[in-house]
Legacy VTK file of the C-alpha trace (Angstrom):
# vtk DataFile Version 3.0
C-alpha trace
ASCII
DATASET POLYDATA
POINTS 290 float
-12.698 -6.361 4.815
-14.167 -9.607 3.871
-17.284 -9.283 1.987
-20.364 -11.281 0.775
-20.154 -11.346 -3.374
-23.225 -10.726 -5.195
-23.494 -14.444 -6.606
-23.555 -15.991 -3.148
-26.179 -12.995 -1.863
-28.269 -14.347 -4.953
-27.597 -17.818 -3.652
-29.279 -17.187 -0.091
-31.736 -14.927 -1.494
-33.226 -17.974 -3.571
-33.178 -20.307 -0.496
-34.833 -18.539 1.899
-37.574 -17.203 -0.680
-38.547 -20.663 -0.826
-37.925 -22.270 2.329
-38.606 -19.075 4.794
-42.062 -19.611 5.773
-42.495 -22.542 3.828
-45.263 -24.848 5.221
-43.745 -27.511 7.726
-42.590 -27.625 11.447
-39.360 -26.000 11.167
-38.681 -23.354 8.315
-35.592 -21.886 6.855
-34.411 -18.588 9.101
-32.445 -15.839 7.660
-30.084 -16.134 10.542
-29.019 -19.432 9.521
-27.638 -18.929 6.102
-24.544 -17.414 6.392
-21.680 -16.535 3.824
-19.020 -13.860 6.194
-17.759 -15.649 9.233
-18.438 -13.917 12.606
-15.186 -11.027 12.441
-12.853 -13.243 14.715
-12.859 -16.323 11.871
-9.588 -16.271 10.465
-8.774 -19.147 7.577
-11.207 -21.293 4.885
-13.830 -19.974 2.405
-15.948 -17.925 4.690
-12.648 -15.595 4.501
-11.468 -13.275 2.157
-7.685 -12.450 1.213
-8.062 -10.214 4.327
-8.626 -12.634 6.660
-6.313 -15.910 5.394
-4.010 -17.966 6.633
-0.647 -18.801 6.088
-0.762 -21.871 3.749
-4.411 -21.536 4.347
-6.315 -24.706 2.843
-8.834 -22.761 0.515
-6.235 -20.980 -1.228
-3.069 -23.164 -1.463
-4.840 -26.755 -2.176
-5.983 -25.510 -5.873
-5.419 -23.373 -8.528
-8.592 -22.267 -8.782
-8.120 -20.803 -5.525
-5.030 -19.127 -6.144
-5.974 -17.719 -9.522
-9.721 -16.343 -7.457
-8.537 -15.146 -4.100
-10.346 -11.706 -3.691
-12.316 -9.731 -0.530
-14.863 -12.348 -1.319
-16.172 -15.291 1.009
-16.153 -18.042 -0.986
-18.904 -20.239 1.076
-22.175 -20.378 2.594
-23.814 -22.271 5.275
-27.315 -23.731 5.415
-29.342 -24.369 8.523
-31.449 -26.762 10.072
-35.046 -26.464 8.456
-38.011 -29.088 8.250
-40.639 -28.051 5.722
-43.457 -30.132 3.947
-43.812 -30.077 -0.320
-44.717 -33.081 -2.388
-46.349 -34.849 -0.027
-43.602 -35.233 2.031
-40.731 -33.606 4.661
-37.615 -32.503 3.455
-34.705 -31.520 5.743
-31.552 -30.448 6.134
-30.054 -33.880 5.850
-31.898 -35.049 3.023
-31.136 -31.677 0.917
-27.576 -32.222 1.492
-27.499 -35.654 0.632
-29.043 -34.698 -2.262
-26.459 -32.002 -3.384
-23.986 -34.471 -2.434
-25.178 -36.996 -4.795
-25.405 -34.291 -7.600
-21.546 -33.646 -6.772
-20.926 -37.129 -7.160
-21.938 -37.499 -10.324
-20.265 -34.669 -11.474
-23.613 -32.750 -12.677
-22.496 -29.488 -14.991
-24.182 -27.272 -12.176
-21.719 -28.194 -9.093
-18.596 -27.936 -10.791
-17.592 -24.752 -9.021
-18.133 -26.320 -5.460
-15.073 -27.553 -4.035
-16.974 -29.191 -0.927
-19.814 -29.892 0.967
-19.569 -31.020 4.916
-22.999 -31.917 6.034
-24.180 -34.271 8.182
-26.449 -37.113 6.470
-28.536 -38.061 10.001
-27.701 -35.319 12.340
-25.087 -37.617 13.814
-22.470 -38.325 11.918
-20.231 -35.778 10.317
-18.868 -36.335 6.092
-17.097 -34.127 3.816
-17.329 -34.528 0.033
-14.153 -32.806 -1.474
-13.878 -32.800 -5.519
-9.969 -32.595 -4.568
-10.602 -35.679 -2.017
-8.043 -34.613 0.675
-10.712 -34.832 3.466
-13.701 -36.736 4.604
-15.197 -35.420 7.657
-15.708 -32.317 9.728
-16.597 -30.761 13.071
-19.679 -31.691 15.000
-21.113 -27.907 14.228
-21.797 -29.665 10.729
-24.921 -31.889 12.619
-26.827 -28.947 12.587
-25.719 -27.067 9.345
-24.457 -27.464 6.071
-21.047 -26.001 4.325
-20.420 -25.490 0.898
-17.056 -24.006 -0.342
-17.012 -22.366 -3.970
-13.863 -22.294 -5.919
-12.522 -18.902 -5.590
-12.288 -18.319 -9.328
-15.701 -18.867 -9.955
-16.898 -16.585 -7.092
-14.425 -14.035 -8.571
-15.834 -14.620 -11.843
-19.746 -13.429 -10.970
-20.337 -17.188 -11.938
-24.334 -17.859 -10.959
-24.213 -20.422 -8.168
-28.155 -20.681 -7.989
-29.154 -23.995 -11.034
-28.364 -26.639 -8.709
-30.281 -25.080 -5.965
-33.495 -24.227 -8.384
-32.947 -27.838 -9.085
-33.506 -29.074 -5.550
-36.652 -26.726 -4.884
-37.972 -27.795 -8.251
-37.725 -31.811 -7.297
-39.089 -30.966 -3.975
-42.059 -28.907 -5.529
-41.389 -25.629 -4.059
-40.349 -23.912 -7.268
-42.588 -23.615 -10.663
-41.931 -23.143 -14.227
-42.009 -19.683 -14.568
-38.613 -19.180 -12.316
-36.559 -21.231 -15.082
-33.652 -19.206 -16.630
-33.874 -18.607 -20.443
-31.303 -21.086 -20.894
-32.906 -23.633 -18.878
-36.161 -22.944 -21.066
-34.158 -22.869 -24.462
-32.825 -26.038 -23.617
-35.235 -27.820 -22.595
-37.702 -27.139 -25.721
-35.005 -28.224 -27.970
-34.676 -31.665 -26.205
-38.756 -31.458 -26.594
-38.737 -30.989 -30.194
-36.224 -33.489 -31.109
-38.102 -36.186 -29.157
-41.881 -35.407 -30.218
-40.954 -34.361 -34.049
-40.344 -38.390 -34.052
-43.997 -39.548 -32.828
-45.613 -42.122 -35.008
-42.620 -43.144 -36.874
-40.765 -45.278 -33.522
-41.808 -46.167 -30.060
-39.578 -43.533 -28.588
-41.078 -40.210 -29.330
-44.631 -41.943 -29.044
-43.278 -42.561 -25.180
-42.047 -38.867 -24.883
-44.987 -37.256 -26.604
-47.188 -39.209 -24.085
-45.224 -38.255 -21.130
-44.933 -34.282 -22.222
-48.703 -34.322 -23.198
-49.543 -35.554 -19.330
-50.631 -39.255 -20.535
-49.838 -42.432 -18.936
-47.862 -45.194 -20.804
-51.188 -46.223 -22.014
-51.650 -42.819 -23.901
-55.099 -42.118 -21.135
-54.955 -38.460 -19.912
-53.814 -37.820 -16.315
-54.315 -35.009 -14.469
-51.526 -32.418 -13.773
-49.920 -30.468 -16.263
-46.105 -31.102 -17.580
-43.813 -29.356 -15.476
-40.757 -28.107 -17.624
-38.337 -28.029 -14.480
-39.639 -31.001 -13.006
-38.652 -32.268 -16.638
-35.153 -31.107 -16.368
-34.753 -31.759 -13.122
-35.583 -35.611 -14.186
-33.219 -35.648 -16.741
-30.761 -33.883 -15.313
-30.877 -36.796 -12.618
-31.001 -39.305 -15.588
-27.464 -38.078 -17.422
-25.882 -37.821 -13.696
-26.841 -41.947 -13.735
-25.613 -42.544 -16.811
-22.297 -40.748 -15.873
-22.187 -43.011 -12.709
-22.472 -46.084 -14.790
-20.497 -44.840 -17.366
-17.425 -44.786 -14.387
-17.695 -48.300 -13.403
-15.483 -50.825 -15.022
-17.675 -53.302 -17.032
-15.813 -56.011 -18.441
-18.590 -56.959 -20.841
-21.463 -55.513 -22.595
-24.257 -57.646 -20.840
-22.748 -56.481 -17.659
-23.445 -52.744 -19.324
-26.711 -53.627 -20.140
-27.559 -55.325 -17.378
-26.558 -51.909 -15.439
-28.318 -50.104 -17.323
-31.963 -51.559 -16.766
-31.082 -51.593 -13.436
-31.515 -48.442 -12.841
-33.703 -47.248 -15.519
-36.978 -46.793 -16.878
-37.832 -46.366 -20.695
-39.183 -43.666 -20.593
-36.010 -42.397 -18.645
-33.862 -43.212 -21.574
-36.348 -42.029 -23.950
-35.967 -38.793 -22.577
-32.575 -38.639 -22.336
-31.630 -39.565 -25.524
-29.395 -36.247 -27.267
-31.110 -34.685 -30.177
-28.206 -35.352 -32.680
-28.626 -39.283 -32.137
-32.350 -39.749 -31.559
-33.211 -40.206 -35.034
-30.383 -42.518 -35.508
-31.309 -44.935 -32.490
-34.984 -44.542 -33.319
-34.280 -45.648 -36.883
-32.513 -48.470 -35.511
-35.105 -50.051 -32.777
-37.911 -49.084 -35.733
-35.410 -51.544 -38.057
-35.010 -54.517 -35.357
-38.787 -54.178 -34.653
-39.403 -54.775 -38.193
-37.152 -57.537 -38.498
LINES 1 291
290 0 1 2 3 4 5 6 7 8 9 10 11 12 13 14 15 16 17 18 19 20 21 22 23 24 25 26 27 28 29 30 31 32 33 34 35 36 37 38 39 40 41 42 43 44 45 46 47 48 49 50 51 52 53 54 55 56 57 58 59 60 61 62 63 64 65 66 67 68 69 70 71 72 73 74 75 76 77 78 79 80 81 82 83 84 85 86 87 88 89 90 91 92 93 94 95 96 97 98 99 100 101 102 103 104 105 106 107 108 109 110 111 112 113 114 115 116 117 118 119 120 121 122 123 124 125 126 127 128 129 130 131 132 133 134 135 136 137 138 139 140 141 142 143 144 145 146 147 148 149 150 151 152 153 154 155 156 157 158 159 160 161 162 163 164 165 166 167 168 169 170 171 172 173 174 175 176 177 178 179 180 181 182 183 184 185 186 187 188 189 190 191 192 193 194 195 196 197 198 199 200 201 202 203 204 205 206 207 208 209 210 211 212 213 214 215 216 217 218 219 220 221 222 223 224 225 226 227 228 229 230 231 232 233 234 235 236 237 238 239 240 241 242 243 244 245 246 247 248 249 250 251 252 253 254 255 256 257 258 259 260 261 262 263 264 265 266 267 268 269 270 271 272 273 274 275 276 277 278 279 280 281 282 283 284 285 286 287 288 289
């Protein structure tokens, strides 16, 4: 019979940790995150090979879903929830949007979801589809949110959970200490690159002021640096840059023009990749001097 894989049981246990009795007028149930459909669902990712159709869409449209087709669901649905973090409410619609954007740009941490069909003001029904063969959904969607995983990366035990620590990080409802090793490793290498450069360019002298907790003006703020709030920003900042990098400039001071746009410097300070820093900081140091 069909059956809920661990990775997508990992998946809803992280969501409704943090948004199950969260503060707010409406929070996350337990009864509203699903991954099996109800036993008379026959056909899509809520089904395993048991439960198929012929020429069913999540299996014959890629071969991702070919190569993964197990027992496993392959999807899980979010519902409605209203809580308050940051100062602010964040629903349903405006978590989905924001996955959606993340799928947009092509972040490294959706590339194993193969849709989302959400509803962006409880109205109107949209898919996004990384194969783009459809655009909408039914009206169930006004009220909750689908994601389909490729079936190969369910099959694979592939974690499914960054892009959702991501979210609860830029909403404030996750802290440092529930970053992965990985997400840790990484993000202190990015750190040393950037500060090792202080006093010798403008660029690590903006880093080193924004990882210490100081203003552009190098005065103290309050509030300690928060490492996944960190790579949640620039996380956000590459997934811009990929964006721009897709439109079709037909000169550089369009590029640059873009660019500024939609960026702050200490954005691209902290996005700049440890094997170039040095080599763009040596430059600007060179032009200043000039």
């Amino acid at each position: 019979m069909t059956r809920a894989p661990a990775n997508l049981l990992a998946l809803r246990s992280l969501l409704l940790t943090h948004l199950d009795n969260a503060p707010g007028p409406d929070d996350l149930d337990p009864a509203e995150v699903g991954i099996v459909g109800d036993p008379s669902h026959r056909g899509g990712y809520h089904c395993g090979s048991d439960r198929v159709v012929p020429n069913d869409y999540s299996v014959v449209e890629s071969p991702r879903d070919r190569a993964g087709l197990t027992l496993d669901a392959s999807a899980l649905d979010v519902g409605q929830f209203d809580v308050r973090s940051g100062g602010r409410s964040n629903t349903l619609p405006s978590f989905s949007v924001w996955c959606v954007a993340q799928c947009a740009a092509n972040a490294a941490d959706t590339r194993d979801i193969r849709e989302i069909i959400y509803s962006p003001d409880g109205s109107t029904v949209k898919r996004w589809d990384r194969l783009g063969k459809r655009t909408s959904g039914d009206s169930s969607h006004r009220w909750h949110t689908h994601f389909s995983f490729f079936r190969d990366a369910i099959k694979a035990g592939r974690d499914q959970r960054p892009l959702f620590r991501r979210y609860l990080s830029s909403i404030g409802l996750l802290e440092d200490d529930d970053m992965t090793p990985q997400e840790h490793n990484w993000l202190a290498t990015v750190h040393k690159n950037l500060t090792v450069l202080d006093g010798r360019n403008p660029i690590g002298q903006i880093y080193t002021r924004i990882a210490e907790g100081r203003d552009e003006t190098g005065i103290a703020v309050t509030g300690n640096w928060n490492l996944r709030a960190m790579t949640a920003q620039l996380t956000d900042l590459q997934n811009k840059l990929n964006a721009l990098a897709a439109k079709d400039f037909t000169d550089e001071a369009a590029i640059v023009q873009g660019v500024l746009a939609g960026l702050t410097p200490e954005e691209i300070a902290a996005a700049i990749p440890p094997t170039i820093a040095k080599q763009v900081a040596d430059e600007l140091a060179r032009r200043l001097v000039a």
